[in-house]
PyMOL commands that place a pseudoatom at each C-alpha (Angstrom):
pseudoatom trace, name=CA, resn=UNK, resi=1, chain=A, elem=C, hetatm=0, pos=[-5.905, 3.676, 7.655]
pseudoatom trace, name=CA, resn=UNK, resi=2, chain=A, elem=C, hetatm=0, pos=[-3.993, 3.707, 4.131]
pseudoatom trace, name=CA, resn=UNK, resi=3, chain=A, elem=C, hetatm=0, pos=[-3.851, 0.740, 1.638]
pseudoatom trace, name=CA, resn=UNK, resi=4, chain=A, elem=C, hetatm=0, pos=[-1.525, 0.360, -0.727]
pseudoatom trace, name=CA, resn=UNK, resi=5, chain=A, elem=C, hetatm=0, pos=[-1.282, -2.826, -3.729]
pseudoatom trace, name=CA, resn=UNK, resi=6, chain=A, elem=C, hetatm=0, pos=[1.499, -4.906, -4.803]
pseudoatom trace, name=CA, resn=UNK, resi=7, chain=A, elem=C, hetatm=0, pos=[1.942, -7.235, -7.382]
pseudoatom trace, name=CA, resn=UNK, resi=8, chain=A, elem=C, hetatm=0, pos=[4.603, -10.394, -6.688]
pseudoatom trace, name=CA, resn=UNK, resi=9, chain=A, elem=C, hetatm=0, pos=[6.994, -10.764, -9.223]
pseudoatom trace, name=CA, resn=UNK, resi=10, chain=A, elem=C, hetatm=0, pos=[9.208, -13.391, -9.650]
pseudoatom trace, name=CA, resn=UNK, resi=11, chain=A, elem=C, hetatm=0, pos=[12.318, -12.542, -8.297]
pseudoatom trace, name=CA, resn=UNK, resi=12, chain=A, elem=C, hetatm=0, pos=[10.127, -12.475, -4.909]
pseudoatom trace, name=CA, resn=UNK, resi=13, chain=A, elem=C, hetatm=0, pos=[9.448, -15.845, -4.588]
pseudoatom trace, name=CA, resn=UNK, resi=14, chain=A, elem=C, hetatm=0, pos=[11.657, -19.043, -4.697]
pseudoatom trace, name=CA, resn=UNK, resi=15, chain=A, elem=C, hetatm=0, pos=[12.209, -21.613, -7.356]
pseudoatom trace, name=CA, resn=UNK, resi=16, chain=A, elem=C, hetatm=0, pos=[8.293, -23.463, -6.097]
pseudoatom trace, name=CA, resn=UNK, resi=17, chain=A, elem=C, hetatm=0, pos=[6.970, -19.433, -6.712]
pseudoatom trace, name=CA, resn=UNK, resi=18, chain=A, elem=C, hetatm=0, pos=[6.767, -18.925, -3.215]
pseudoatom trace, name=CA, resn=UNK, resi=19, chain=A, elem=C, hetatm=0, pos=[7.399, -15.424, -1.931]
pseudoatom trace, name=CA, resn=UNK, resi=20, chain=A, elem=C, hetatm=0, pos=[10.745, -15.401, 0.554]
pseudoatom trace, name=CA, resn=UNK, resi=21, chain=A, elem=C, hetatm=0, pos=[9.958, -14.271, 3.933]
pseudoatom trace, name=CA, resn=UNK, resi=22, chain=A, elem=C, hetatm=0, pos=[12.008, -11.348, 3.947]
pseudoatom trace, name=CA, resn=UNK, resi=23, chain=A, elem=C, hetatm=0, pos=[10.212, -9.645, 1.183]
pseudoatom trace, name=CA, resn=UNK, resi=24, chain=A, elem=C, hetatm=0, pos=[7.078, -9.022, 3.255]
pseudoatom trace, name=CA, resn=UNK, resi=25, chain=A, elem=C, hetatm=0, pos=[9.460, -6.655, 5.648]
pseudoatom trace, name=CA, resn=UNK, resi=26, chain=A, elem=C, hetatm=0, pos=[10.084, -5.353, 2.245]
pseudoatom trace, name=CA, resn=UNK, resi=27, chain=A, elem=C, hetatm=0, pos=[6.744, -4.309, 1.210]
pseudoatom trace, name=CA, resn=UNK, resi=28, chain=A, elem=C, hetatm=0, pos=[6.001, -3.445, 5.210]
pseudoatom trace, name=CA, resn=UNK, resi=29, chain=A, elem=C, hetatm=0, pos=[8.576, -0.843, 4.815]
pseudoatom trace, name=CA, resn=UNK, resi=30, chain=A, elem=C, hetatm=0, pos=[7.575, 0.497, 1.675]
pseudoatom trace, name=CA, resn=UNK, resi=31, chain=A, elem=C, hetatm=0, pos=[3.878, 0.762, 2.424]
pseudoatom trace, name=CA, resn=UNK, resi=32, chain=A, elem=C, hetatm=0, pos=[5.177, 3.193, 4.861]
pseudoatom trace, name=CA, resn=UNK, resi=33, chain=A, elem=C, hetatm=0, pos=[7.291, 5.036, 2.492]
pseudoatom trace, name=CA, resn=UNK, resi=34, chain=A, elem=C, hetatm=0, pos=[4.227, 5.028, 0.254]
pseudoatom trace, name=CA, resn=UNK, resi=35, chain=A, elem=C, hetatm=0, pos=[2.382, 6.323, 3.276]
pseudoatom trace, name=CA, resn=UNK, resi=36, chain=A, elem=C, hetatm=0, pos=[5.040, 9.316, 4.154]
pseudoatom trace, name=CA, resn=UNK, resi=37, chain=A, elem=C, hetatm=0, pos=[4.264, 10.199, 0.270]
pseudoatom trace, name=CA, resn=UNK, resi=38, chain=A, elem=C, hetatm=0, pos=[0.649, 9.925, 0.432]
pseudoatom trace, name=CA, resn=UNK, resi=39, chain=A, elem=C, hetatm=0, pos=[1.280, 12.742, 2.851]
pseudoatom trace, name=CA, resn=UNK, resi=40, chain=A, elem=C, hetatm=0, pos=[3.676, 14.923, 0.474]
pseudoatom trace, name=CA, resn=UNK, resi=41, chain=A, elem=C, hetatm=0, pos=[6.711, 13.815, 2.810]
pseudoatom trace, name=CA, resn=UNK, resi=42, chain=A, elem=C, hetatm=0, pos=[8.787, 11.218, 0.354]
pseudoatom trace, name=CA, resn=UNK, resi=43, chain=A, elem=C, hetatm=0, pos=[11.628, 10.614, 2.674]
pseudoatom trace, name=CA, resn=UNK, resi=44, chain=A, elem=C, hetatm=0, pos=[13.762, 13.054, 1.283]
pseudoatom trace, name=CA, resn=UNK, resi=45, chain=A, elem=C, hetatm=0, pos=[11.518, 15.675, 2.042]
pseudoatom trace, name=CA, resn=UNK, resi=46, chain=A, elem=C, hetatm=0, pos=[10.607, 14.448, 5.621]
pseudoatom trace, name=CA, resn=UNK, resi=47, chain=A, elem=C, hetatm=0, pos=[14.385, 14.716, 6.725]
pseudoatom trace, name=CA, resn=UNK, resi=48, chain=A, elem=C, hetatm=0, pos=[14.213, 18.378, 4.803]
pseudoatom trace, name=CA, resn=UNK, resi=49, chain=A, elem=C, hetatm=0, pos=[11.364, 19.339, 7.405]
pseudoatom trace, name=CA, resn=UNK, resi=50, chain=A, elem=C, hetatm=0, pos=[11.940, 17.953, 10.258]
pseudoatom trace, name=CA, resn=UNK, resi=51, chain=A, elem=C, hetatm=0, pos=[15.885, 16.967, 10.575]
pseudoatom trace, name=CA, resn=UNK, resi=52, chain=A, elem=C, hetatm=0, pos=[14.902, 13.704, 12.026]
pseudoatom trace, name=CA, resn=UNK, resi=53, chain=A, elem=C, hetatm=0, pos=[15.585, 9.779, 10.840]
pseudoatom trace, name=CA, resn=UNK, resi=54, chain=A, elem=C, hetatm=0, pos=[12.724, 7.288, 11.812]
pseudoatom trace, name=CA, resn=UNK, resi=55, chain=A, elem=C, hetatm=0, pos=[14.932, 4.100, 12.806]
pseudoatom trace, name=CA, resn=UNK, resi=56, chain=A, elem=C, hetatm=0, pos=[13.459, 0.593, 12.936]
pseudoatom trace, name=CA, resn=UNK, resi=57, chain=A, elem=C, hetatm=0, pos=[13.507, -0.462, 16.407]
pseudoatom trace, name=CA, resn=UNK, resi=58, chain=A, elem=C, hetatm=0, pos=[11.295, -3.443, 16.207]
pseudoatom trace, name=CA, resn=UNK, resi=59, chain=A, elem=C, hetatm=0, pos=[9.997, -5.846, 13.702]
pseudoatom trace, name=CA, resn=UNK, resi=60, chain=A, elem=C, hetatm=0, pos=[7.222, -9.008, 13.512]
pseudoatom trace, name=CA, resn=UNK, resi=61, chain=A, elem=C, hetatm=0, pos=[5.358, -10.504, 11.056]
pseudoatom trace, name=CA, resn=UNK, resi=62, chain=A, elem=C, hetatm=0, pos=[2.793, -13.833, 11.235]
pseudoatom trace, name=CA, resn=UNK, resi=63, chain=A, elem=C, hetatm=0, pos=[2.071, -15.598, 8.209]
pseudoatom trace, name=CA, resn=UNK, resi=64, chain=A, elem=C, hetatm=0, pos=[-1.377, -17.171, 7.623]
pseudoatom trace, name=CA, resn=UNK, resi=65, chain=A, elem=C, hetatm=0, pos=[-1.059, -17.890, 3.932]
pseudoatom trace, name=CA, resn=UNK, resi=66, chain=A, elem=C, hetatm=0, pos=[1.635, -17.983, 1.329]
pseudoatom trace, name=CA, resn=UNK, resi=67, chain=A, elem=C, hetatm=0, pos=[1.831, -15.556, -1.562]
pseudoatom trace, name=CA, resn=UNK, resi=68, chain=A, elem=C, hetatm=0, pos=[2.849, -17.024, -5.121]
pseudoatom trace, name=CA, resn=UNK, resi=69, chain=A, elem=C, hetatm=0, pos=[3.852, -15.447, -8.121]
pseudoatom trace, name=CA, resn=UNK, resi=70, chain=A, elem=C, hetatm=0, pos=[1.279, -13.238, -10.038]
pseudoatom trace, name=CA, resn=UNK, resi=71, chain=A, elem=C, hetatm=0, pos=[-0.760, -12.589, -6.869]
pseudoatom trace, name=CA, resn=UNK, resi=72, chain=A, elem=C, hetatm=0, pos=[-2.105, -8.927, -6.317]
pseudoatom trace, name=CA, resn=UNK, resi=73, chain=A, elem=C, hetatm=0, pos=[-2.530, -8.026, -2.405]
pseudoatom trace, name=CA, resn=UNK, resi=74, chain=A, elem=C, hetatm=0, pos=[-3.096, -4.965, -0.443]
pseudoatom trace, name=CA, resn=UNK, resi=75, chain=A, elem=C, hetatm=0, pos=[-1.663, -3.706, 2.418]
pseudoatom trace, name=CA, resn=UNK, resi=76, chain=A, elem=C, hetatm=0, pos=[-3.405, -2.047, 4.976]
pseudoatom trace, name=CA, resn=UNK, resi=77, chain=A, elem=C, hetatm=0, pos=[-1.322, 0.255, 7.314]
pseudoatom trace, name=CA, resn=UNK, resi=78, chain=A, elem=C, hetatm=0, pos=[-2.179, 2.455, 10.271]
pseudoatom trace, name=CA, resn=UNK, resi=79, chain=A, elem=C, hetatm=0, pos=[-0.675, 3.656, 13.267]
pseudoatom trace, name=CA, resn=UNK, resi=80, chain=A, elem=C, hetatm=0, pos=[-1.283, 1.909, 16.312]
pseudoatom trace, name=CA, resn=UNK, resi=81, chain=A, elem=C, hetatm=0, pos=[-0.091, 3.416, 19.175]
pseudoatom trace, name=CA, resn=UNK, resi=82, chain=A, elem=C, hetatm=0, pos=[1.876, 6.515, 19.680]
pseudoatom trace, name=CA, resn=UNK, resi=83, chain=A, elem=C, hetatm=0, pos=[4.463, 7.278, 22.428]
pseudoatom trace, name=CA, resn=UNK, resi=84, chain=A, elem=C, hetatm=0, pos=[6.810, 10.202, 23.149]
pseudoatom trace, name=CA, resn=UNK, resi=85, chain=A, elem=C, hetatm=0, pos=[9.585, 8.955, 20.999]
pseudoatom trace, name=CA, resn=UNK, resi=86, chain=A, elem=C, hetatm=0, pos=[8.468, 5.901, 19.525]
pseudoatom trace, name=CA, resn=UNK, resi=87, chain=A, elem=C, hetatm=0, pos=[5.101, 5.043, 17.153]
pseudoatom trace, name=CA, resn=UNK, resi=88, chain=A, elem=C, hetatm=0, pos=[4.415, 1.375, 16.320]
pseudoatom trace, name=CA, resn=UNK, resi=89, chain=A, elem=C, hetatm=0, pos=[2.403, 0.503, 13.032]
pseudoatom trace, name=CA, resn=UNK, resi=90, chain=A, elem=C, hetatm=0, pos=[0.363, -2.451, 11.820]
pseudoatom trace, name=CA, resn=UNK, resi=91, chain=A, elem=C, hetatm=0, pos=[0.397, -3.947, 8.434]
pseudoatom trace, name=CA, resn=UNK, resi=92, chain=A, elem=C, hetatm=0, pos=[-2.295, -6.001, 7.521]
pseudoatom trace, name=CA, resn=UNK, resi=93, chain=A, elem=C, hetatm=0, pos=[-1.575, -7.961, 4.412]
pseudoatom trace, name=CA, resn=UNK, resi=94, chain=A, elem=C, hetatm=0, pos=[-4.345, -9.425, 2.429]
pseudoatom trace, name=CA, resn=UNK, resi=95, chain=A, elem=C, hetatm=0, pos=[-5.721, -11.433, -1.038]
pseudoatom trace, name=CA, resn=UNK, resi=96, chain=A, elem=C, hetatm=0, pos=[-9.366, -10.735, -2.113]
pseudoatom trace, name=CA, resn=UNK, resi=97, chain=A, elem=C, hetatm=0, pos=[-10.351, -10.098, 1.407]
pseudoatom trace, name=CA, resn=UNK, resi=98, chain=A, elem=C, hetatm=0, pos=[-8.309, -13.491, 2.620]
pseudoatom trace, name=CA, resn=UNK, resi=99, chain=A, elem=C, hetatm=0, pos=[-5.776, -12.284, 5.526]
pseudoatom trace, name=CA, resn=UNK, resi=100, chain=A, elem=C, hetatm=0, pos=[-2.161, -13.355, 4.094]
pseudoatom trace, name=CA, resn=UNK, resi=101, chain=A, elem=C, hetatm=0, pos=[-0.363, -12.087, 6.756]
pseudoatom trace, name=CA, resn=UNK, resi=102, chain=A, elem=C, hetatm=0, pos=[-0.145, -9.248, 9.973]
pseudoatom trace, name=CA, resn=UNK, resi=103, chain=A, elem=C, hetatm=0, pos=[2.969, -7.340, 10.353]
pseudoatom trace, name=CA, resn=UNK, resi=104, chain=A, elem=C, hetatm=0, pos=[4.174, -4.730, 13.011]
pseudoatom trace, name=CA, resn=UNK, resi=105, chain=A, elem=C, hetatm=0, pos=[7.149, -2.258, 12.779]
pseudoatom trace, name=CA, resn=UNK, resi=106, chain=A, elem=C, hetatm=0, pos=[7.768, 0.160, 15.814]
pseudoatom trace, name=CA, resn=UNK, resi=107, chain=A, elem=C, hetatm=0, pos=[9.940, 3.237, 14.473]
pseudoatom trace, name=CA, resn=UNK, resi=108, chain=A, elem=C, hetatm=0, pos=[12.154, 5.823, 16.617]
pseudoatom trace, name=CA, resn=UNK, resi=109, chain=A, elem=C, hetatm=0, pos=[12.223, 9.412, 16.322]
pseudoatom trace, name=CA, resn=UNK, resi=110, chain=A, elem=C, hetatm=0, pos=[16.058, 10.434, 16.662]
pseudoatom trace, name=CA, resn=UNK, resi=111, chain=A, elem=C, hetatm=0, pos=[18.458, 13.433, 15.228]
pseudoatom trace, name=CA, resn=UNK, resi=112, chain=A, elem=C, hetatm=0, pos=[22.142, 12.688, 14.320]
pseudoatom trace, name=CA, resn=UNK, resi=113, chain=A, elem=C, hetatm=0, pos=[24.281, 13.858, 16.964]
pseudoatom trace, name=CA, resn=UNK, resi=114, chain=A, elem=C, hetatm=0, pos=[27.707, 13.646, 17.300]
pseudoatom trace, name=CA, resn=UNK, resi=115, chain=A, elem=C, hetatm=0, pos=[27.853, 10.263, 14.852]
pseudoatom trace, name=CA, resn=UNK, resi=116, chain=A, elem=C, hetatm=0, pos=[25.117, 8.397, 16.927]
pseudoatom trace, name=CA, resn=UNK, resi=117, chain=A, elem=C, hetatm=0, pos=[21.393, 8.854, 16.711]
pseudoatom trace, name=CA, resn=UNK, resi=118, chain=A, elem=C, hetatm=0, pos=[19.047, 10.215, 19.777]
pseudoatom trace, name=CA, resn=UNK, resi=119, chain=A, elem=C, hetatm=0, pos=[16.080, 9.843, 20.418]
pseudoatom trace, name=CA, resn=UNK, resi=120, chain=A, elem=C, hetatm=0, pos=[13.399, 13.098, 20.796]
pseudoatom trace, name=CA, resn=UNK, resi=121, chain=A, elem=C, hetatm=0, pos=[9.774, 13.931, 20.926]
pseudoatom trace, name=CA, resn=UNK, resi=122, chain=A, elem=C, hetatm=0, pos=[7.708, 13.267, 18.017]
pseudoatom trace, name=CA, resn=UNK, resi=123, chain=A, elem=C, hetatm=0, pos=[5.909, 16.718, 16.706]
pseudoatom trace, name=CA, resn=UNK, resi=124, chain=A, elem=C, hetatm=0, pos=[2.453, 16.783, 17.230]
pseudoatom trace, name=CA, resn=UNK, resi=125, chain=A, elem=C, hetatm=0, pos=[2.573, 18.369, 13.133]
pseudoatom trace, name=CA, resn=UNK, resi=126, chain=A, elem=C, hetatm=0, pos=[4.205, 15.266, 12.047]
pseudoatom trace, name=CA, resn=UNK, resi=127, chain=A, elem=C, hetatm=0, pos=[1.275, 13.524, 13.916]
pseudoatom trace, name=CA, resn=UNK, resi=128, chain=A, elem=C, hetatm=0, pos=[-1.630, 14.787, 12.632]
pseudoatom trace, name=CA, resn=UNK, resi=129, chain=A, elem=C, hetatm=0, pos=[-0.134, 14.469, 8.985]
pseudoatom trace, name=CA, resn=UNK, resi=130, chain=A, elem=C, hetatm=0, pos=[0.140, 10.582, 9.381]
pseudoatom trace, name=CA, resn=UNK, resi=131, chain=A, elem=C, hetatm=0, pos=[-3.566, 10.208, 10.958]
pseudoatom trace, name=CA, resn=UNK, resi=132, chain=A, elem=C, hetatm=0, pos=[-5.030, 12.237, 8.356]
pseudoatom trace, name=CA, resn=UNK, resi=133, chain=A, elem=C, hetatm=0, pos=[-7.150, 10.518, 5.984]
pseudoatom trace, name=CA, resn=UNK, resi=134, chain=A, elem=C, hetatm=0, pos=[-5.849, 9.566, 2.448]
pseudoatom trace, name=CA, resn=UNK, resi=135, chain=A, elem=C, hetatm=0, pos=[-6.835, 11.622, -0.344]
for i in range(1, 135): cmd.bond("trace and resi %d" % i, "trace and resi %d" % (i + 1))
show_as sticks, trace
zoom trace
């Protein structure tokens, strides 16, 4: 697992200091990215080693409690199942232990070809560099 804080400023939330939906697909996402450079691969320097793109193919989220202004929360991100060409993670979202909200992204490996993007295997290297631990 990896965990990663935020802060929520106010150009997150609406004029009641409410955080807007979409920005907890925002912080889903870059928990990843944060993840990929826990790992040494910034995004960048993942396409650099292995040629590939990592698509969005599916999204969720539930939300159990709101997140205002000022609030500090972690996200908690692992990998929960792996497939040939696909790996879905979780995102648990939470305040002082209180579960804000749960959050799943399933991402694609594919290579540019011929203007379109296809699918291929995932390398077991790229693997074991996302289910080692942090640190």
């Amino acid at each position: 697992m990896f965990t990663t804080s935020f802060t929520v400023e106010w150009g997150d939330c609406d004029e009641a200091g409410i955080v807007y939906y979409p920005r907890y697909f925002y912080w889903m996402d870059s928990a990843f990215h944060r993840l990929l450079r826990a790992r040494d691969l910034s995004y960048r320097a993942f396409k650099q080693r292995f040629g590939a793109e990592l698509p969005l193919v599916d999204v969720g989220a539930r939300f159990r409690a709101p997140l205002t202004y000022d609030n500090e929360f972690q996200i908690h991100v692992r990998v929960a199942e792996w497939q040939e060409r696909r790996f879905r993670l979780t995102y648990d979202l939470v305040r002082e232990d209180e579960p804000i909200a749960a959050g799943f992204e399933v991402r694609a490996w594919a290579f540019a070809a011929g203007g379109r993007l296809r699918g291929g295997p995932i390398p077991e290297d790229f693997r074991a560099l996302i289910e080692r631990e942090h640190g």
